[in-house]
C-alpha positions in Angstrom: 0.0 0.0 0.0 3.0 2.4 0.3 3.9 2.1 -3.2 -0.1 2.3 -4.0 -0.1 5.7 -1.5 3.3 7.1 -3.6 1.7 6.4 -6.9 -1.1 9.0 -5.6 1.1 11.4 -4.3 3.2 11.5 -7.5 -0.2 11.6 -9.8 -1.5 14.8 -7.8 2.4 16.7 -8.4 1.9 15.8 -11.8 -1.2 17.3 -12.1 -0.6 20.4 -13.5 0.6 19.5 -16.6 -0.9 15.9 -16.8 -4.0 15.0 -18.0 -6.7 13.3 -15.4 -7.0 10.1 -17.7 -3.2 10.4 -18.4 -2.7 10.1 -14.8 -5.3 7.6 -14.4 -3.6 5.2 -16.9 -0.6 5.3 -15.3 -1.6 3.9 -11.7 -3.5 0.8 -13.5 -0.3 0.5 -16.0 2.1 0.2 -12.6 -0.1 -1.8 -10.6 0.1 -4.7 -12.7 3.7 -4.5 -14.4 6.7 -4.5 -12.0 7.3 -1.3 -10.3 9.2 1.2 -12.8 8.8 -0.4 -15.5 6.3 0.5 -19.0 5.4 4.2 -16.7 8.0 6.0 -19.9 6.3 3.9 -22.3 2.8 4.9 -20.8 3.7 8.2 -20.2 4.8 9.0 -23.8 2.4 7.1 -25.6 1.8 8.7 -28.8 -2.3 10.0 -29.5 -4.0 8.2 -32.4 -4.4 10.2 -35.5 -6.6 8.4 -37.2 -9.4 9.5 -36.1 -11.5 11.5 -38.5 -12.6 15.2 -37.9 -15.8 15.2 -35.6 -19.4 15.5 -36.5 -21.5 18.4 -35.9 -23.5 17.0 -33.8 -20.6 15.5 -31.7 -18.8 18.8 -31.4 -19.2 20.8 -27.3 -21.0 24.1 -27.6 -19.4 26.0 -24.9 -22.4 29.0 -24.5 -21.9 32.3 -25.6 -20.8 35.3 -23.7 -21.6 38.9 -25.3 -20.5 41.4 -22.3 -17.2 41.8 -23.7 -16.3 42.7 -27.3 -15.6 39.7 -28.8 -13.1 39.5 -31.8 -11.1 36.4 -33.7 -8.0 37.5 -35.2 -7.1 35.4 -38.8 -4.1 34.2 -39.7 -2.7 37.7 -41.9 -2.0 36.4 -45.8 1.5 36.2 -46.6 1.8 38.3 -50.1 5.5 38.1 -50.9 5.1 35.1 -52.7 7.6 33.8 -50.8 7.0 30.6 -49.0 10.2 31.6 -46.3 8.4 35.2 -45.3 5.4 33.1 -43.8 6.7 33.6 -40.5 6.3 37.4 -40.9 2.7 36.4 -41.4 2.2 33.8 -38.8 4.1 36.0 -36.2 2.5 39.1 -36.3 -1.1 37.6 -36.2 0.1 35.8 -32.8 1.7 38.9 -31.7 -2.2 40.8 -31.9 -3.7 38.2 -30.6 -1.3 38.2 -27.2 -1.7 42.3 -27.4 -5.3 42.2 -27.6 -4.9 39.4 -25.1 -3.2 41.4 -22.5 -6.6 44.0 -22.2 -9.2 42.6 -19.8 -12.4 44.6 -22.0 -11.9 42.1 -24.3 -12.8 38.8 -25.3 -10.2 37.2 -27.9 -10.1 34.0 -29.2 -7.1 31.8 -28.6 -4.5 31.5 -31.5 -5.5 27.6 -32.1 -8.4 28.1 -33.4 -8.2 31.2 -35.4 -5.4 29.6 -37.2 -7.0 26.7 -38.2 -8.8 29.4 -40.9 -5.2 29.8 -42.5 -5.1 29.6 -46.3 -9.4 29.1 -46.3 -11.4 31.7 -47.6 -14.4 31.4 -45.4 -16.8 34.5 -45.0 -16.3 36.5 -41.9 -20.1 36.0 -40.9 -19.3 32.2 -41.5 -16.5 32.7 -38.7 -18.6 35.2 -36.5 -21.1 32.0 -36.0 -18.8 29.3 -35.9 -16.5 30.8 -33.0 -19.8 33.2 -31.5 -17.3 36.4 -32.0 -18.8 39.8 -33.2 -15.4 40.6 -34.9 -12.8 39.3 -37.5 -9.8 40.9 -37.9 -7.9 40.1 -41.1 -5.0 40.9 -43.0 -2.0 40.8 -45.3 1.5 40.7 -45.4 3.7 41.5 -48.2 7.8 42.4 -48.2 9.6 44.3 -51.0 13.3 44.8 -50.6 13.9 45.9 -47.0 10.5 46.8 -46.6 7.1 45.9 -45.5 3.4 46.8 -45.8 0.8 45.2 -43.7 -2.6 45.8 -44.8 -6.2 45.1 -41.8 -8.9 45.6 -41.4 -11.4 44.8 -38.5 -15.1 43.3 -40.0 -17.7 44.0 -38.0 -19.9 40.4 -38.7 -23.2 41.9 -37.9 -22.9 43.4 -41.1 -19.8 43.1 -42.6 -19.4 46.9 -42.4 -15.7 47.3 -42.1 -14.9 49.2 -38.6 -11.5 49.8 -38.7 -8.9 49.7 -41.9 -5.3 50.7 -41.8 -2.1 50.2 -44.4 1.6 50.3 -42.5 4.7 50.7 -44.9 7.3 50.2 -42.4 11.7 48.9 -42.5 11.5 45.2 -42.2 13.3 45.9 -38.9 10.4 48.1 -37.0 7.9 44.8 -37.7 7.7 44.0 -34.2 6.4 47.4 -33.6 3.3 47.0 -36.1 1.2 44.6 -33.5 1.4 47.6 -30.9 -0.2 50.1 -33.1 -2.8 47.5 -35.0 -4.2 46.9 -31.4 -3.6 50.3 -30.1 -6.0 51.3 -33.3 -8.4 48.4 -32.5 -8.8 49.8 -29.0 -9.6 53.1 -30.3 -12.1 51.7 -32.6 -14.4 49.8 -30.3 -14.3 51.6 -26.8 -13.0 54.9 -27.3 -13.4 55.3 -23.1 -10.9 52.7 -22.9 -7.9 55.0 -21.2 -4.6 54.9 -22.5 -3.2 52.7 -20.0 -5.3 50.1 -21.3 -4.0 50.0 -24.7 -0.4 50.2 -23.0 -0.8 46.9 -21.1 -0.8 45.2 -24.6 2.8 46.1 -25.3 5.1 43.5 -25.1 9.1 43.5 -25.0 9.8 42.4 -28.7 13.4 41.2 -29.2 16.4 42.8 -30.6 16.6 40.0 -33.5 13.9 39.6 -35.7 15.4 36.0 -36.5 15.7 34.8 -32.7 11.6 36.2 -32.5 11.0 33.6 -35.6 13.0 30.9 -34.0 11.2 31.3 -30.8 7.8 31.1 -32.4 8.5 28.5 -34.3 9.8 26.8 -31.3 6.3 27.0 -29.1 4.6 26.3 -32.0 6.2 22.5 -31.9 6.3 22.1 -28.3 2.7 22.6 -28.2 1.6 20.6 -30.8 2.8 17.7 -29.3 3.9 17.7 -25.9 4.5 14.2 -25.6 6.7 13.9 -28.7 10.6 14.3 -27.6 11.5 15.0 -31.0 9.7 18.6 -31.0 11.1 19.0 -27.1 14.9 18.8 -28.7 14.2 20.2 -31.8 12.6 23.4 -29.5 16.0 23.7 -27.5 18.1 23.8 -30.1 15.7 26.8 -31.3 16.0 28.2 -28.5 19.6 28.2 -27.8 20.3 29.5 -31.1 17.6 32.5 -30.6 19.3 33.5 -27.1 23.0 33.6 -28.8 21.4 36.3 -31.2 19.2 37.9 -28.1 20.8 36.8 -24.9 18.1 39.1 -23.3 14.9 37.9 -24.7 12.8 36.3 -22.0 10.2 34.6 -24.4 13.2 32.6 -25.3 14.6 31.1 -22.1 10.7 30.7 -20.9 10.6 28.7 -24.0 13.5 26.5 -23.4 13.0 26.2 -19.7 9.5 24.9 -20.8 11.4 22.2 -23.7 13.8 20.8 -21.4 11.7 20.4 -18.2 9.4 17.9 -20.8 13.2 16.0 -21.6 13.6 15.8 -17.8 10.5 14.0 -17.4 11.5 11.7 -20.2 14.1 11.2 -18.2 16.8 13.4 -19.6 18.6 16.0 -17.7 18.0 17.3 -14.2 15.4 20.2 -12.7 17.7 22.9 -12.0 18.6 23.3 -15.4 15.0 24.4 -16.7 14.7 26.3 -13.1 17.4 28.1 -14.0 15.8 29.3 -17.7 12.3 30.3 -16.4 13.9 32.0 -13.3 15.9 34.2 -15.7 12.7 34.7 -18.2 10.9 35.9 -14.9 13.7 38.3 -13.9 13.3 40.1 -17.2 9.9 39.8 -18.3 7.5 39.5 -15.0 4.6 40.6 -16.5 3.8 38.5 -19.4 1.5 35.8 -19.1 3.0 33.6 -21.8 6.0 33.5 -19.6 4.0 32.6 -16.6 2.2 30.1 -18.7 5.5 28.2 -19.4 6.6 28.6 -15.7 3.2 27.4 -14.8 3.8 24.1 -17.5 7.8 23.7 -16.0 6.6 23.7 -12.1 4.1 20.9 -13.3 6.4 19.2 -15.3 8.7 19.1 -12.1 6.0 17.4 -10.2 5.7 20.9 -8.2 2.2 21.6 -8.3 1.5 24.1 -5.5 3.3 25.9 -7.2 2.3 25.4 -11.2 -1.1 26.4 -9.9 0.0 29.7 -8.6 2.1 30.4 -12.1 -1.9 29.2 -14.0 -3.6 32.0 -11.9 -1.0 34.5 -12.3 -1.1 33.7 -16.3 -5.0 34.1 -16.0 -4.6 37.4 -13.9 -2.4 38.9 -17.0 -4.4 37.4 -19.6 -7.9 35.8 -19.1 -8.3 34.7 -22.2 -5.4 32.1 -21.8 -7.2 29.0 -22.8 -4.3 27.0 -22.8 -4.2 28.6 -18.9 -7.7 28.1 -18.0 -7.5 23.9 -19.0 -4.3 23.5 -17.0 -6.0 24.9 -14.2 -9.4 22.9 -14.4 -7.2 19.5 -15.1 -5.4 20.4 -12.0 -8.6 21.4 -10.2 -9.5 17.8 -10.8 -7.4 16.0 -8.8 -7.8 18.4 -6.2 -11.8 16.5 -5.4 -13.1 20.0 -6.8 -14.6 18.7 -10.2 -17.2 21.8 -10.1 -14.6 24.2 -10.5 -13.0 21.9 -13.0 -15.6 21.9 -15.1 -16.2 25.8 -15.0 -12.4 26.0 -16.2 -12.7 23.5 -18.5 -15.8 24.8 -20.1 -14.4 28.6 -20.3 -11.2 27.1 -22.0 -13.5 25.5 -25.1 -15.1 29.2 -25.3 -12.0 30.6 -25.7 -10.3 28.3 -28.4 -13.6 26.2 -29.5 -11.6 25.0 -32.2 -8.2 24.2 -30.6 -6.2 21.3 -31.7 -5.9 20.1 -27.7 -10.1 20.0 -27.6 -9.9 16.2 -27.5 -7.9 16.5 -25.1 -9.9 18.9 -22.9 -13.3 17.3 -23.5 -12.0 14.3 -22.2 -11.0 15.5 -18.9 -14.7 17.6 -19.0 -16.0 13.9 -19.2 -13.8 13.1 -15.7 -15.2 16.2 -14.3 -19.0 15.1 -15.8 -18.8 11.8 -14.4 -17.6 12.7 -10.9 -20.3 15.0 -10.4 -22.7 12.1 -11.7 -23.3 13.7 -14.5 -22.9 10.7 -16.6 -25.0 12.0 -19.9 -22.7 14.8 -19.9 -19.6 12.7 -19.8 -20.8 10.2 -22.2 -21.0 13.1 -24.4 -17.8 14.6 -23.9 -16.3 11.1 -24.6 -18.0 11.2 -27.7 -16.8 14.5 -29.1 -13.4 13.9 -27.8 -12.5 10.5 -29.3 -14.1 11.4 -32.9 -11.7 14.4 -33.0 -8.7 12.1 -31.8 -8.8 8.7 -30.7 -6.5 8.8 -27.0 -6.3 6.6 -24.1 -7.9 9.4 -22.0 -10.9 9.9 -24.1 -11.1 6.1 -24.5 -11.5 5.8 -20.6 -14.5 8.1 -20.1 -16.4 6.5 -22.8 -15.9 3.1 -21.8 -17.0 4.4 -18.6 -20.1 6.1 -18.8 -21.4 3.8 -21.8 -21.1 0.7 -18.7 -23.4 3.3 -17.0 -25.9 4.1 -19.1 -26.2 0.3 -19.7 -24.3 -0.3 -23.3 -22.4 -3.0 -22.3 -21.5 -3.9 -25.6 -20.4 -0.7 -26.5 -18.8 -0.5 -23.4 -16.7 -3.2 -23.6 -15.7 -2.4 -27.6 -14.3 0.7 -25.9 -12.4 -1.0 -23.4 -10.7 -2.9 -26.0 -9.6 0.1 -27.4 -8.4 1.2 -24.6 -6.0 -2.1 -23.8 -5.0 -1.9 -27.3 -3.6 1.7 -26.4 -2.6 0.4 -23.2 -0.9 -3.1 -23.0 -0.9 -4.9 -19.6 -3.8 -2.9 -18.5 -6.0 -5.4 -16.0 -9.1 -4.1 -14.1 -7.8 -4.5 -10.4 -7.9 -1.6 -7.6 -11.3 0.2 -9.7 -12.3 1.0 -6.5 -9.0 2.2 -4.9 -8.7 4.6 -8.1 -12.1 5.6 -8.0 -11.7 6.8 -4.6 -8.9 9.0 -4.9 -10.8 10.9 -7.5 -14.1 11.0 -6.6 -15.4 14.0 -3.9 -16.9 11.3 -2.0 -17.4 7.9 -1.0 -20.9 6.9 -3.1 -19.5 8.8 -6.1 -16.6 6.7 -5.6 -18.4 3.8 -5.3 -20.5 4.4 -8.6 -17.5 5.2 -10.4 -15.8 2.2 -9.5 -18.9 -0.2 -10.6 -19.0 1.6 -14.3 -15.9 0.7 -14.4 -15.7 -3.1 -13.7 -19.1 -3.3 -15.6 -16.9 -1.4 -19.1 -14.3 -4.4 -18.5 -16.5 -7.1 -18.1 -15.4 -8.1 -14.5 -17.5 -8.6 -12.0 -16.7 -5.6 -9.0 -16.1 -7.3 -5.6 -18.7 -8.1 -3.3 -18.3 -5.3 -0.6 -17.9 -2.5 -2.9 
């Protein structure tokens, strides 16, 4: 039972940066292999992208919120004709985004999902519905020479009347400055009361080296597009280093690398103080940016310190509240902490935010978690649903097993537990009911849990549970 207790104890550091099924998978991976053994191989277990895009009538509807003006910036259109300027592009529509970000009036959709527009021509009303945004902001990009001009323009989708337009010729060089004065203009344009303060919190510290900003971007781009993959963790520090030998100053680029090498370190590669060492130095120069504090947030959890990832997730949240990528690590974390309610309320803002996010599955399955532990089971079922049509994973295929044993479709049930062991080799179903209890908020929620899952593996639960 000690090792059973550690097991816990290590799952809930963990937390921050794991996934609830993740972490679920593990204990019933260790249980039943020797101790130490298959947890790297469970750990980094690559997601199944097979899976085909989701159905509409599959996909979460987070509801709407109209208090705030609500605006999705596109991906800007990269004019040169030259496939190596894309960054210029990419990076300046991520650098609005963050701007517009920073100013709490606003409501801005997360970068994952307005990119996923990129290279489509799909109305802006089209847009407006699908992400329940009153604004689109798009634009282009094109460099002659030394030289560029960025052309935008801010739709309002009610309409399509055009509220704000603007043409920049600027020195390739002043580029960084552009996203400053797009989103000091879009300020002006929809609350004129807003006071200049305001539109000054969206200025960020842009580097002295327009190449280490591309390497950096590029960089966080990989890391979070697959955070198991070790590949895109080394391929990030090497971006990184090379950025910091053209900027030694920039602090996006050692919060960057302290967040790529604390993912090596729980691969098993390197030691903590390394990474400690990067995001302590991105802090010292850059303490208010909530990017940073979202990567200091990710290394605390990746160290298995989760007191204090959780304070770096609220302090992200406090700079900018429309952090998806914030708001989910906190409700995952919230979780394991018996407070599924609050979970959920994360969670569910999160999908809001980026309804369109590559990491949805992901999310939606840990809603399910939070859905089932508050006996929600309809909820979590369909949560499952959404999450393992978008991307098959072992945490998705967990939660649907789950609540399909509840609702009474054992057959399907047990199809999905297949998956699951296929996902999952040397998974057994022993200890449901130790698990259950250290997740659920109390003991007859544990107790139901448990059953659904004994019933989604075909075993029949002990007699005193």
């Amino acid at each position: 039972m000690e090792v059973l207790a550690s097991l816990f104890e290590w799952i809930g550091e963990n937390e921050a940066v794991l996934s609830g099924i993740a972490a679920t998978i593990v204990i019933l991976g260790v249980l039943f292999t020797p101790l130490g053994s298959g947890m790297r191989a469970l750990l980094g277990t690559k997601r199944d992208q097979t899976a085909g895009p989701p159905s509409p009538s599959a996909s979460h509807e987070p509801p709407l919120v109209s208090d705030r003006p609500s605006i999705a910036v596109l991906p800007f259109a990269n004019l040169s004709g030259d496939p190596e300027h894309e960054f210029l592009a990419d990076g300046l529509s991520e650098e609005i985004i963050l701007g517009l970000s920073r100013i709490k009036q606003f409501f801005v959709i997360a970068r994952n999902s307005s990119f996923t527009y990129k290279g489509t021509t799909t109305d802006s009303q089209q847009i407006s519905r699908e992400l329940g945004v009153r604004y689109v902001l798009e634009g282009s990009v094109r460099k002659h020479g030394d030289r560029v001009r960025v052309s935008a323009q801010l739709v309002d989708a009610n309409d399509r009347r055009t509220a704000w337009a603007e043409r920049f010729d600027r020195p390739l060089e002043r580029i960084l400055d552009l996203d400053d004065e797009v989103t000091e203009a879009i300020v002006a344009a929809l609350q004129p009361a807003l006071r200049g303060a305001e539109a000054e919190l969206a200025r960020r510290a842009a580097p002295e080296d327009l190449t280490a900003w591309a390497l950096v971007n590029r960089a966080w781009v990989g890391v979070q597009s697959d955070l198991g993959s070790r590949e895109a963790a080394e391929a990030a520090v090497d971006a990184c280093e090379e950025a910091l030998r053209l900027d030694p100053e920039y602090a996006l680029a050692h919060a960057v690398l302290a967040h790529a090498r604390s993912l090596l370190v729980r691969e098993g590669v390197g030691t903590a103080d390394v990474p400690l060492a990067s995001i302590r130095r991105a802090l010292q120069l850059s303490d208010d940016d909530a990017l940073i504090h979202q990567c200091h947030a990710a290394v605390q959890g990746n160290l298995s310190q989760t007191p204090e990832a959780v304070r770096a997730w609220e302090r992200a949240l406090a700079l900018d509240p429309n952090s998806a990528a914030a708001r989910a690590g906190l409700g995952i974390a919230l979780i394991y902490m018996r407070q599924p309610d609050r979970a959920l309320d994360n969670i569910d803002q999160a999908l809001r935010l980026s309804p369109r996010d590559p990491l949805t599955y992901h999310w939606l399955a840990n809603r399910g978690l939070a859905c089932a532990l508050l006996d929600r089971w309809d909820e979590a079922l369909e949560a499952a649903q959404a999450s393992v049509q978008r991307t098959g994973s072992q945490a998705g295929y967990v939660v649907l097993a789950t609540s399909l044993a509840k609702a009474g479709r054992l057959v399907e049930a047990g199809a999905a537990y297949e998956e699951l062991c296929r996902r999952s080799p040397g998974l057994v179903p022993a200890n449901f009911r130790t698990l259950a209890e250290s997740l659920a908020p109390d003991a007859g929620q544990g107790r139901t849990l448990a059953l659904a899952m004994y019933a989604a593996a075909g075993v029949e639960a002990p007699s005193d549970l």
